[in-house]
N, C-alpha and C positions, 0 to 999 in steps of 0.2 A: 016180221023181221026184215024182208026186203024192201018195206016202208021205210024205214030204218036206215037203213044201209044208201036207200037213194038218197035219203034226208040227208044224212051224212057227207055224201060223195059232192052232194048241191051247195053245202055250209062251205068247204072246203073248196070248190071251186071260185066260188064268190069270194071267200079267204085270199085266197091264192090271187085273183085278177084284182080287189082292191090293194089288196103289197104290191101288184105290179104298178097298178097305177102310180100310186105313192111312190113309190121310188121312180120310176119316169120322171114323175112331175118336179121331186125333189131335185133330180140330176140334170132337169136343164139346162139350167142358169151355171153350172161348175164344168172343170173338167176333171181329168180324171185323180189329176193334184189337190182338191179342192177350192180352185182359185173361180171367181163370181167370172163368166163372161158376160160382158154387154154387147149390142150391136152399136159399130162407131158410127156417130153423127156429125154433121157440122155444127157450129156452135162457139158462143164464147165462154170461156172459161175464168171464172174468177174466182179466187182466193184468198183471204183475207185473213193474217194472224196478227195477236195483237202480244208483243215481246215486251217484261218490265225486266229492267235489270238498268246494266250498266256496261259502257265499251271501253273496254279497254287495251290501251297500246301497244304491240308485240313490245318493241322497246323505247324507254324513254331516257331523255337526256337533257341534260342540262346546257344551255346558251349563259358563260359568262364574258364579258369584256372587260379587256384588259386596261381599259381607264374608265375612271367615270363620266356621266354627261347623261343626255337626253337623247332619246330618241328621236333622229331627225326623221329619219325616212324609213320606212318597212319595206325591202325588196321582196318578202315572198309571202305567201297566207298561211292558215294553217291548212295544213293535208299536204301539201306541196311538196313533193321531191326534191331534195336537193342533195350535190356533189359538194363532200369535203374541199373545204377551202372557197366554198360561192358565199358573195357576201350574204347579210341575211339582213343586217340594218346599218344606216348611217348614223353616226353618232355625233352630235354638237356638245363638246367637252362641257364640264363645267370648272368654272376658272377655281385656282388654288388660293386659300386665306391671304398667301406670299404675293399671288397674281392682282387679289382685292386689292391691296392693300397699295401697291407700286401703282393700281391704275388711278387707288384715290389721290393720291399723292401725286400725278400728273393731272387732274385735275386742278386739285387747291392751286399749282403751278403756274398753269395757264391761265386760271382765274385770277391769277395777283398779277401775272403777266399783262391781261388783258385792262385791267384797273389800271396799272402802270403807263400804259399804252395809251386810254382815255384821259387822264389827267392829263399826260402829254399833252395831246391832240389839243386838250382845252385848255392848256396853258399857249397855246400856241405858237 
């Protein structure tokens, strides 16, 4: 029986110091929150994500002008900050049907003007 009983006491001790190990060994790397510590090194650090989606604008707004025409010049890019009331583009009008019409009609003018003017000349 005290065969037994050492056998025992020996199982149980061996028992007892492999849990100790195991758990030492488990708990070095943690603290007592279970957070991993490392030791810090120097070194670069890089990180790389790769985002699919789409970006979009807190707010957006509409640019319309108050006549029509071309865009002559763009004062600002897109992303750019700007204060209410900075201009944002120059605009080269485009003329009215009424406007066509009176400049053609100064044309055919000066063109019979100018006729007028050569016959003269070569009548002389």
């Amino acid at each position: 029986m005290a065969k037994v009983l050492r056998f025992l006491v020996i199982v149980i001790v061996f028992a007892g110091a492999a849990g100790g190990i195991y758990a030492w060994v488990g708990s070095r790397g943690t603290d007592e929150n279970g957070n991993v510590l490392v030791e810090a090194e120097i070194g670069s650090i890089t990180e790389k994500a790769l985002a699919v989606g789409q970006i979009e604008p807190r707010e957006r707004f509409q640019v319309k002008s108050k006549i029509s025409g071309i865009v002559a010049r763009c004062f600002v890019e897109v992303g750019d900050t700007v204060q209410a009331g900075d201009p944002l583009f120059e605009i080269a009008p485009d003329p009215t049907p009424q406007e066509l019409l009176n400049v053609s009609h100064r044309v055919h003018s000066s063109e019979a003007s100018f006729m007028k003017a050569k016959a003269d000349y070569e009548r002389g």
